[in-house]
LUMBA-801237 format. One record per residue (C-alpha): chain; residue number from 1; x, y, z; residue in three letters. Coordinates in nm, 4 decimals. Example, Ala and Ser with C-alpha at 12.3 -4.5 7.8 and 13.67 -1.06 7.14 Angstrom:
# LUMBA-801237
+----+-----+----------+----------+----------+-----+
| ch |   i |     east |    north |       up |  aa |
+----+-----+----------+----------+----------+-----+
|  A |   1 |   1.2300 |  -0.4500 |   0.7800 | ALA |
|  A |   2 |   1.3670 |  -0.1060 |   0.7140 | SER |
+----+-----+----------+----------+----------+-----+
This chain:
# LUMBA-801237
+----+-----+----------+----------+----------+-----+
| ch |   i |     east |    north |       up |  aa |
+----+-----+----------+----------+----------+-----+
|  A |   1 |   0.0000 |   0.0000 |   0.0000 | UNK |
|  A |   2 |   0.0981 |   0.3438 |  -0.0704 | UNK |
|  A |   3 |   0.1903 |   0.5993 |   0.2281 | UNK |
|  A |   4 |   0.0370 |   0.8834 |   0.3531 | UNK |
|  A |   5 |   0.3321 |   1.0745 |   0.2374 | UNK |
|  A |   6 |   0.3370 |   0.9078 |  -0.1132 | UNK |
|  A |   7 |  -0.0419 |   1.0000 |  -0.1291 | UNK |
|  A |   8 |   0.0516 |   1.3701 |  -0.0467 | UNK |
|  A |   9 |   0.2949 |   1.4444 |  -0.2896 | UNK |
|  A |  10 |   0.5690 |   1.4302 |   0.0331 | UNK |
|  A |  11 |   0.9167 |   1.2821 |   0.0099 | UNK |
|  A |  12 |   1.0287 |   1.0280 |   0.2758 | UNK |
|  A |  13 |   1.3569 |   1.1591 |   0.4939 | UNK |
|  A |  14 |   1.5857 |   1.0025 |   0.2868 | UNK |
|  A |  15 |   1.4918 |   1.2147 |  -0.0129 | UNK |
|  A |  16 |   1.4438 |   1.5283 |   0.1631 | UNK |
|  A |  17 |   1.5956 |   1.8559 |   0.0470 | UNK |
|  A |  18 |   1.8934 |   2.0134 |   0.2671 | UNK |
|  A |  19 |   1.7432 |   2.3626 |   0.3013 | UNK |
|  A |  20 |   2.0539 |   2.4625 |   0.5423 | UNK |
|  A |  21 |   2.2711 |   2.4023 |   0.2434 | UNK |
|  A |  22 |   2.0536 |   2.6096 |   0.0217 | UNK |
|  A |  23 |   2.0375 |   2.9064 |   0.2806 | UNK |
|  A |  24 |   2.4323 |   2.8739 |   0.3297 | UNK |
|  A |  25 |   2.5095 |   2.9102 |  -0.0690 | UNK |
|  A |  26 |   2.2841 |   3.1847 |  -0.0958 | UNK |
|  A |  27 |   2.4432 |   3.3613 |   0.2104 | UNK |
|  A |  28 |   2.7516 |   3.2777 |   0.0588 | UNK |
|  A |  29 |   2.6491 |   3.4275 |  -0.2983 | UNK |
|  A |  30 |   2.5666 |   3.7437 |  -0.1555 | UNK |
|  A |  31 |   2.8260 |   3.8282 |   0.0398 | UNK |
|  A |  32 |   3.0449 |   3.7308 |  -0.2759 | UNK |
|  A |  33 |   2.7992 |   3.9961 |  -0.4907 | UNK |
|  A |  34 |   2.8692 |   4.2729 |  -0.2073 | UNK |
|  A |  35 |   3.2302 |   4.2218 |  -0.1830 | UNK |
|  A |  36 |   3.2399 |   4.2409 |  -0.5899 | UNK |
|  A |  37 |   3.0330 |   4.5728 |  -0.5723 | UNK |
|  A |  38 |   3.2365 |   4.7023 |  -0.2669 | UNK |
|  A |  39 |   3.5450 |   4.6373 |  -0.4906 | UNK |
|  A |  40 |   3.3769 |   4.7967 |  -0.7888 | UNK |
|  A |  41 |   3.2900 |   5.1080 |  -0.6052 | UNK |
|  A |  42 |   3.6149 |   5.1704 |  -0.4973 | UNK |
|  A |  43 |   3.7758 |   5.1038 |  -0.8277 | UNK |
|  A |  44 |   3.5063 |   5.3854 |  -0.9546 | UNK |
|  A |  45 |   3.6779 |   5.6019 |  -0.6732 | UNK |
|  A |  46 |   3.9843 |   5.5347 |  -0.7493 | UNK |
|  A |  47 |   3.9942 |   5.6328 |  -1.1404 | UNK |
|  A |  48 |   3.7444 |   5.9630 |  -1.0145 | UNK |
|  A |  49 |   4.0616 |   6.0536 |  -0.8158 | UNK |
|  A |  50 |   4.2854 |   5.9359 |  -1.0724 | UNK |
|  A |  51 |   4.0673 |   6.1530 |  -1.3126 | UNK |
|  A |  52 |   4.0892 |   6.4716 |  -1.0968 | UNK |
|  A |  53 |   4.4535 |   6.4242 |  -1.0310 | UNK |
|  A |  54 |   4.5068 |   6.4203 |  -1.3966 | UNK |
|  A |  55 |   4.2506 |   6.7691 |  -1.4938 | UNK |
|  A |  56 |   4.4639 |   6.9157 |  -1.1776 | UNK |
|  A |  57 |   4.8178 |   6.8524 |  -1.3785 | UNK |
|  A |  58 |   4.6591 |   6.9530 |  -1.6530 | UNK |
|  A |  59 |   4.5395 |   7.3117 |  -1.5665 | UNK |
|  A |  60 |   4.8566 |   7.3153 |  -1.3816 | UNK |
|  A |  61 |   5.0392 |   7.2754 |  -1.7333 | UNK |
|  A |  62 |   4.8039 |   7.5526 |  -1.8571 | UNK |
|  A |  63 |   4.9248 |   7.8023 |  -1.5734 | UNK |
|  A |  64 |   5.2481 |   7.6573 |  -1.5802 | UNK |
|  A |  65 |   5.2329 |   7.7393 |  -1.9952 | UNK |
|  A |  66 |   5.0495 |   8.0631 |  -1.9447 | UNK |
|  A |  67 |   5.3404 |   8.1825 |  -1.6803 | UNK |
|  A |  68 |   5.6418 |   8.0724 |  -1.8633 | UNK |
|  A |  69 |   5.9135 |   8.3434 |  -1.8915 | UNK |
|  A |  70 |   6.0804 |   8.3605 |  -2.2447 | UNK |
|  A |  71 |   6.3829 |   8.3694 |  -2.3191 | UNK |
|  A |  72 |   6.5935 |   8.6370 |  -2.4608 | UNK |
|  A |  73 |   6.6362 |   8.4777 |  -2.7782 | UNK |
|  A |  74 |   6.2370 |   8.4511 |  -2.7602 | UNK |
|  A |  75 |   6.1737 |   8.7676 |  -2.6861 | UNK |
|  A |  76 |   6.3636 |   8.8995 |  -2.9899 | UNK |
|  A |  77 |   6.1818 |   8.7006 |  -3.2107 | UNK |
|  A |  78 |   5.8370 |   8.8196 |  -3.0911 | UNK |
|  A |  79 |   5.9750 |   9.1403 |  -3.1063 | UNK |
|  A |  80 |   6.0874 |   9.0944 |  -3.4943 | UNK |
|  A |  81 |   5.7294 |   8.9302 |  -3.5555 | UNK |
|  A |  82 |   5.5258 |   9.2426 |  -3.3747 | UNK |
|  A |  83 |   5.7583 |   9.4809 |  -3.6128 | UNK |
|  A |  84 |   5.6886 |   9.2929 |  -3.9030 | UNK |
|  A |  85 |   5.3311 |   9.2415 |  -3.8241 | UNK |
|  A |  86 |   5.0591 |   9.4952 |  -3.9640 | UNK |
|  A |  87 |   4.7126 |   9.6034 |  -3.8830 | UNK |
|  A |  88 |   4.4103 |   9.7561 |  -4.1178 | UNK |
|  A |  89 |   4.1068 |   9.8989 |  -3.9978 | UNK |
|  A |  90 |   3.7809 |   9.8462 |  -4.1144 | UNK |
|  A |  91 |   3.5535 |  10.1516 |  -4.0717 | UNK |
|  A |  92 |   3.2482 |   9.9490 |  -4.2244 | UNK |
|  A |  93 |   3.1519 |   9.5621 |  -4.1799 | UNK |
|  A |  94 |   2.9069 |   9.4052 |  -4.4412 | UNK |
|  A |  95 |   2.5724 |   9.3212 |  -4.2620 | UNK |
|  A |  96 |   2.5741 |   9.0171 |  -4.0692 | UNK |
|  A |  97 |   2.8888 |   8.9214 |  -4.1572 | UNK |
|  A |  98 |   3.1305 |   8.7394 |  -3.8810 | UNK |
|  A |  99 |   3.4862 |   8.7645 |  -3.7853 | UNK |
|  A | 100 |   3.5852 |   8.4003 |  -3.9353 | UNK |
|  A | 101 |   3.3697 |   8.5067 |  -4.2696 | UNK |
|  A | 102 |   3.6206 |   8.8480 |  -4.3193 | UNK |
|  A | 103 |   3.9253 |   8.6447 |  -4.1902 | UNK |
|  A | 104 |   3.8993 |   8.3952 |  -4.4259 | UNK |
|  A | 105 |   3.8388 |   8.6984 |  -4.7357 | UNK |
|  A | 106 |   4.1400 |   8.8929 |  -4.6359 | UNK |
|  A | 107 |   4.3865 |   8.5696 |  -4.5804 | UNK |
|  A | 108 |   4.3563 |   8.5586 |  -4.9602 | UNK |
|  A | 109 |   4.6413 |   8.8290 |  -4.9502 | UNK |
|  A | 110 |   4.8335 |   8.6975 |  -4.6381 | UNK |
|  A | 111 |   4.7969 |   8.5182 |  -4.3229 | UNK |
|  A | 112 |   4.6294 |   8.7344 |  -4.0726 | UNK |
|  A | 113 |   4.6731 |   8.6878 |  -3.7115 | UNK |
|  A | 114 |   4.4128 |   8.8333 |  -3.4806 | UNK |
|  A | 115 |   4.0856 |   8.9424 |  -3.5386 | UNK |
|  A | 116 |   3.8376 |   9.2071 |  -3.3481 | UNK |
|  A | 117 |   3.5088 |   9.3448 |  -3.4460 | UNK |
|  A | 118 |   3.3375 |   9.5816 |  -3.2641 | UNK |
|  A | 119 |   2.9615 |   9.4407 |  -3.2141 | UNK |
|  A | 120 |   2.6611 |   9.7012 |  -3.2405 | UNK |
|  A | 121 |   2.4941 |   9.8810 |  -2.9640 | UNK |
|  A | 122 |   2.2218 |   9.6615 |  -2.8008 | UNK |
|  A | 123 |   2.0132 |   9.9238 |  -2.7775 | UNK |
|  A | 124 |   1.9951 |   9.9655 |  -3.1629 | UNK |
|  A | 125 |   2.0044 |   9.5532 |  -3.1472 | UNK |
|  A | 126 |   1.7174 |   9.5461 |  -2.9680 | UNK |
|  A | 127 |   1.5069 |   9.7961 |  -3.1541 | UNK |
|  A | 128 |   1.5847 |   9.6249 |  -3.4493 | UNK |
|  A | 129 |   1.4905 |   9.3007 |  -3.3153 | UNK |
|  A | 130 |   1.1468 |   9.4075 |  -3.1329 | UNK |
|  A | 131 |   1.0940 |   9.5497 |  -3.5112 | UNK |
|  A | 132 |   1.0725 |   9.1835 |  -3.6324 | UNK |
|  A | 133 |   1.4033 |   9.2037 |  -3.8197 | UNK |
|  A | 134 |   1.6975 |   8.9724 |  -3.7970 | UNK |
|  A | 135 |   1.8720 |   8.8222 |  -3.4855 | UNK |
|  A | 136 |   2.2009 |   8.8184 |  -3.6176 | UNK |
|  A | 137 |   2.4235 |   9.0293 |  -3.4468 | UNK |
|  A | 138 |   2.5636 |   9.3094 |  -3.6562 | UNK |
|  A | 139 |   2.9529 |   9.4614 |  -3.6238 | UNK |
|  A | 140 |   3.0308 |   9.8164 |  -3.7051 | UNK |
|  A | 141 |   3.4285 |   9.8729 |  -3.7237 | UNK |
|  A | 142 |   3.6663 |   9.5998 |  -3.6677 | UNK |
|  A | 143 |   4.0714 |   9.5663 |  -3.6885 | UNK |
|  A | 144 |   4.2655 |   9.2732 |  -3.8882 | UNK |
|  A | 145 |   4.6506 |   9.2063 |  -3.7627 | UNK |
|  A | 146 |   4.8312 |   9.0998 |  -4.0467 | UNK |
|  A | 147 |   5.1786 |   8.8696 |  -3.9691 | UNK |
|  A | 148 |   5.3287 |   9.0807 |  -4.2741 | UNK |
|  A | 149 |   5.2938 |   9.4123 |  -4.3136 | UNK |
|  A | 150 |   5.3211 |   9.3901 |  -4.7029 | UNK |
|  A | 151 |   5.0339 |   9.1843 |  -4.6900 | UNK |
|  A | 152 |   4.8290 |   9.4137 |  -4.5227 | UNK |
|  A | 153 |   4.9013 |   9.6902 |  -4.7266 | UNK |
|  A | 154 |   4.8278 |   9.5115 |  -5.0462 | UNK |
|  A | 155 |   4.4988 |   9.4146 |  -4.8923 | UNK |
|  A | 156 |   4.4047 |   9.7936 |  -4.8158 | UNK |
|  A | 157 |   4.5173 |   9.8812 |  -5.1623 | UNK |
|  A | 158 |   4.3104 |   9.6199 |  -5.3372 | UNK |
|  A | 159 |   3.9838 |   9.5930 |  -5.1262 | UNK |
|  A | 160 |   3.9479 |   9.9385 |  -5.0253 | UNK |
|  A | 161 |   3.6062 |  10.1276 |  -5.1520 | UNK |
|  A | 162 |   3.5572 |   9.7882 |  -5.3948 | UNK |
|  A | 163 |   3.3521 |   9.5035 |  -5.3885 | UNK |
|  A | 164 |   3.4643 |   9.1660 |  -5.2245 | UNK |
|  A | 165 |   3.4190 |   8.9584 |  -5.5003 | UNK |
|  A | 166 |   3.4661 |   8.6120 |  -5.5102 | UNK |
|  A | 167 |   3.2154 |   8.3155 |  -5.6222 | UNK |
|  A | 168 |   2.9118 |   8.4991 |  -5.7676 | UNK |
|  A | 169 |   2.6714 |   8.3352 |  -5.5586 | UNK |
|  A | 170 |   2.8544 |   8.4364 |  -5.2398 | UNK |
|  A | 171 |   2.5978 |   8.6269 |  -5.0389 | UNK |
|  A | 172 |   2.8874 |   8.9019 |  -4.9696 | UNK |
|  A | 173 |   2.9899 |   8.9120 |  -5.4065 | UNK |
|  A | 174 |   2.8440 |   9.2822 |  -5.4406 | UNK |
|  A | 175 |   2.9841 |   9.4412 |  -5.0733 | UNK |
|  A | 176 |   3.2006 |   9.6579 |  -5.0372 | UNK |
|  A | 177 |   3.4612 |   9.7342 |  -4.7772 | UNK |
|  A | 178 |   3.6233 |  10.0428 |  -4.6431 | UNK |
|  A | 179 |   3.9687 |   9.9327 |  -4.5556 | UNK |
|  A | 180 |   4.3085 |  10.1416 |  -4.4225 | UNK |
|  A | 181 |   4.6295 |  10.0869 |  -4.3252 | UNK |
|  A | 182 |   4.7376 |  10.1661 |  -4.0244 | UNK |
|  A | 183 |   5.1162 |  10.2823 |  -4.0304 | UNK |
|  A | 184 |   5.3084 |  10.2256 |  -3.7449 | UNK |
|  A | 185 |   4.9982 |  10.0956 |  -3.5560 | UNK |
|  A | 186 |   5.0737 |   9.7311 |  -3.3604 | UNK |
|  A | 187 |   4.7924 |   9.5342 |  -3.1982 | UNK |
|  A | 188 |   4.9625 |   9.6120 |  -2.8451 | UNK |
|  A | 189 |   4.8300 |   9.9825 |  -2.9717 | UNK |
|  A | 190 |   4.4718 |   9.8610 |  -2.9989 | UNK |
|  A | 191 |   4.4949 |   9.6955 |  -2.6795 | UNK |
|  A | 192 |   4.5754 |  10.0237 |  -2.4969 | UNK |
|  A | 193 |   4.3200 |  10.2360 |  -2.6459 | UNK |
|  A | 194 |   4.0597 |   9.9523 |  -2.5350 | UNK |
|  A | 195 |   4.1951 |   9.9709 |  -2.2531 | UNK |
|  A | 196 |   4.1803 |  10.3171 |  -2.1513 | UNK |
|  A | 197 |   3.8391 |  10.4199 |  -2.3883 | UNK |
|  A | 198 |   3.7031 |  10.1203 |  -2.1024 | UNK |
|  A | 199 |   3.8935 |  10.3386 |  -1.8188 | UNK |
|  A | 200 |   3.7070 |  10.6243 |  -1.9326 | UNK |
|  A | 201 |   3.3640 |  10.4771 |  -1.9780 | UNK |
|  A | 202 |   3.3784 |  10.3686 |  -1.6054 | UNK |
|  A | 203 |   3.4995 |  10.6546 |  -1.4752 | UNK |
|  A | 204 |   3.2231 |  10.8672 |  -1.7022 | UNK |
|  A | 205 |   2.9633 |  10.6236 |  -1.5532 | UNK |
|  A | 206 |   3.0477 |  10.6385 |  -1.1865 | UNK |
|  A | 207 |   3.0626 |  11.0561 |  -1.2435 | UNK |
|  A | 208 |   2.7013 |  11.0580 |  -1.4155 | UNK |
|  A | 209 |   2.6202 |  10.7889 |  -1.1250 | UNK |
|  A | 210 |   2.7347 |  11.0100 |  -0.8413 | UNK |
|  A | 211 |   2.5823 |  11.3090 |  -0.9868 | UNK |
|  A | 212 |   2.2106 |  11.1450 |  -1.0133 | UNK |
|  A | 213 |   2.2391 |  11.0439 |  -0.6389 | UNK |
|  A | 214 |   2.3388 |  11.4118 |  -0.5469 | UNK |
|  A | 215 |   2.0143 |  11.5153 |  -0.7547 | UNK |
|  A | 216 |   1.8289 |  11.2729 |  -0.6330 | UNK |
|  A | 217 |   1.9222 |  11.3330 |  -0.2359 | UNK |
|  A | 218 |   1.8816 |  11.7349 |  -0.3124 | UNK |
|  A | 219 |   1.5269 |  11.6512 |  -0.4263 | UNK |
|  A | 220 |   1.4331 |  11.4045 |  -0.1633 | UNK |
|  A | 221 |   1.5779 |  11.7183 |   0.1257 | UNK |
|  A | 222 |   1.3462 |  11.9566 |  -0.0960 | UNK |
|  A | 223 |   1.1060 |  11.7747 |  -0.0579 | UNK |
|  A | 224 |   1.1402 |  11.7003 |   0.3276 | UNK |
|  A | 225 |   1.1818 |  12.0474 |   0.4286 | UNK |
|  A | 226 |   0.8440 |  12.0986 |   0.2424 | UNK |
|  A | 227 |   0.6555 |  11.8392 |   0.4291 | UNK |
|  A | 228 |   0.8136 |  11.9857 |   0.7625 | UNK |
|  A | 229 |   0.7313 |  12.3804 |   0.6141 | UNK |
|  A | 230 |   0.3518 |  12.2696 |   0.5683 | UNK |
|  A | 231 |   0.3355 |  12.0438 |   0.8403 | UNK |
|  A | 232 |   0.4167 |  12.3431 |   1.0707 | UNK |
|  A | 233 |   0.1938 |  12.5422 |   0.8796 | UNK |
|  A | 234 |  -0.1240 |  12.3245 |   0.9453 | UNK |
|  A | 235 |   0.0188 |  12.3092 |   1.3581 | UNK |
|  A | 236 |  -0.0124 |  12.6764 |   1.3365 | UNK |
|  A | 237 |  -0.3446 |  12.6784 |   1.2344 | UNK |
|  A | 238 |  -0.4826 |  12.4484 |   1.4618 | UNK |
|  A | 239 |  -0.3157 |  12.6470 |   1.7491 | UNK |
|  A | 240 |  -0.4370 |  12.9584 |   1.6141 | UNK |
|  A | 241 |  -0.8223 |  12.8233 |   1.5926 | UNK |
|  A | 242 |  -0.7965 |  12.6340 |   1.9638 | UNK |
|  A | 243 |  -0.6918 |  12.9859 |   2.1223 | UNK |
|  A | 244 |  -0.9152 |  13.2242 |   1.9382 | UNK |
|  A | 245 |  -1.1797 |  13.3741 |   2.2139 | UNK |
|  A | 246 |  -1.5858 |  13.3220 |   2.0720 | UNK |
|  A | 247 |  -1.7007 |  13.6535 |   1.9222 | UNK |
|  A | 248 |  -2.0094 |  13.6900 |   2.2073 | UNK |
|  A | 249 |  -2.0642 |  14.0381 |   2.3439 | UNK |
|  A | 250 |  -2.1000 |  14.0210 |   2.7136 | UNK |
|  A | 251 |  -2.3438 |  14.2915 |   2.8746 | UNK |
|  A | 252 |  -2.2118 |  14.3962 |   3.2623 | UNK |
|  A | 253 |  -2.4695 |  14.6070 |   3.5284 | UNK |
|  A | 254 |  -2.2911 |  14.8881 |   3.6296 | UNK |
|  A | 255 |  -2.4331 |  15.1141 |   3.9675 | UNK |
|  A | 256 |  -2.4804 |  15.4678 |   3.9001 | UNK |
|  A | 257 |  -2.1761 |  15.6573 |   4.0183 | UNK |
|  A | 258 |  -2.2596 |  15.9421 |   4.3289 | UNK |
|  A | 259 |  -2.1995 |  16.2757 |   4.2698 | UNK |
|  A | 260 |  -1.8940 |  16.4289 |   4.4739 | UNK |
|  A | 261 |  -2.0492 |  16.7814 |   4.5804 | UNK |
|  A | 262 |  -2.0720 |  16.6829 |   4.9301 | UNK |
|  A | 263 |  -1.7411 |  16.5954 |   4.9654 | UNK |
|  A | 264 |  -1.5845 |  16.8686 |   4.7678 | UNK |
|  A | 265 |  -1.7602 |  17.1114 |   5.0360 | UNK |
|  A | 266 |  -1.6373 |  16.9334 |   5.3506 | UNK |
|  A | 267 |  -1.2598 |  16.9322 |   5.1858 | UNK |
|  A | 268 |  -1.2817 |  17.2755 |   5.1531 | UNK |
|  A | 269 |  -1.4343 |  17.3853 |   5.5497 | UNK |
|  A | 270 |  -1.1339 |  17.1530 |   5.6468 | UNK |
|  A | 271 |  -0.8562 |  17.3846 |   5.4435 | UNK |
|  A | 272 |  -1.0057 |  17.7090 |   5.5861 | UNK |
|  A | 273 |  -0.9479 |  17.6154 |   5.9183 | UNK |
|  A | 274 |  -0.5817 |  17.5057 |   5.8945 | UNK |
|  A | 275 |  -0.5250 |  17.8016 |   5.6700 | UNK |
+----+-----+----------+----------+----------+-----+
């Protein structure tokens, strides 16, 4: 006869499943799985650190590149490339048209060095823009550094009060440019005037500043002193109305005054007889 066990689907003891040993391998799983993500997690750390060490040397190279002294051999060669170098202004810049766009026209002539455009005033900008006209920004004077000053001079003597030229379906074929040599004019030159028109500007701002808060604390004393003016006006008046006496006529009894005859005669009976 079959079991009770057999009957319910139950193994005998002999075929029973070791649950400890299950529980024991999956202890022993996990703690393998947390060591392996500890491990991980510090390997991350490790190569973050690694990482930031390695930006940290390299912005130390920058400064390290930025700060470096030259030499006098160098030096002279900067020198001889600043006197050899030339610069041409541009009084006029095409609409809409960037500094890599005119850097890559005028390197037809020579290699050109640094460029600087002067962008438009954003109050203009954003009248223009309000309008429903175009974002682009616009540029109204800029300056070209040329690494030869030949080169720059042939590029003022061609391009100046001409058209630009180039492929005919250039957007910038029919402009012209209004372009000048600058004699004896270096970049370190542009750099200074920047330098002090920006001096200037701030010191013209904090003068119109300083000015509009001495109007502006002369008008609010004005206007103080007025307040205080009428306010002792008005405490005046109410003094004045508190102490003014009513207007009522008062009516006083007076007794009939006596006639001095009498007396007048006795006085005069008294004087005879000391006299």
């Amino acid at each position: 006869m079959a079991s009770v066990e057999d009957i319910m689907g139950v193994k005998s003891s002999d075929e029973d499943v070791n649950f400890d040993s299950i529980d024991e391998s999956e202890q022993e799983s996990r703690t393998s799985h947390f060591k392996k993500s500890k491990s991980f997690a510090k390997s991350n750390e490790l190569e973050s650190d690694s990482e930031s060490e390695t930006e940290e040397k390299d912005e130390s190279k920058e400064k390290s590149e930025k700060l470096k002294i030259l030499t006098e051999e160098e030096s002279r060669q900067k020198l001889k490339q600043i006197k050899k170098s030339g610069v041409v202004y541009l009084s006029s810049i095409p609409p809409y048209m960037k500094p890599i766009k005119l850097k890559q026209i005028l390197e037809r002539f020579g290699e050109c060095g640094r460029v600087y455009l002067a962008p438009e005033d954003s109050v203009s900008y954003s009248r223009r823009v309000k309008a429903g006209g175009n974002r682009k920004k616009k540029y109204t004077e800029g300056w070209v550094e040329f690494l030869n000053k030949k080169h720059a001079k042939l590029a003022a003597e061609v391009l100046n009060s001409k058209p630009i030229g180039g492929k005919k379906g250039s957007f910038y074929y029919d402009d012209i440019l209004n372009i000048k040599y600058l004699p004896k004019f270096k970049w370190i030159d542009l750099t200074e005037q920047m330098a002090l028109e920006h001096q200037e500007r701030q010191e013209k701002l904090k003068a119109e500043i300083a000015q509009a808060t001495k109007e502006n604390r002369v008008f609010i004393d004005n206007v103080e002193q007025k307040e205080r003016i009428e306010h002792a006006k008005r405490k005046a008046e109410s003094e004045n109305t508190t102490n003014i006496e009513p207007s009522v006529k008062r009516v006083f009894t007076q007794k009939p005054t006596k006639p001095k005859a009498k007396n007048s005669e006795a006085l005069s009976s008294v004087l005879s007889k000391v006299f």
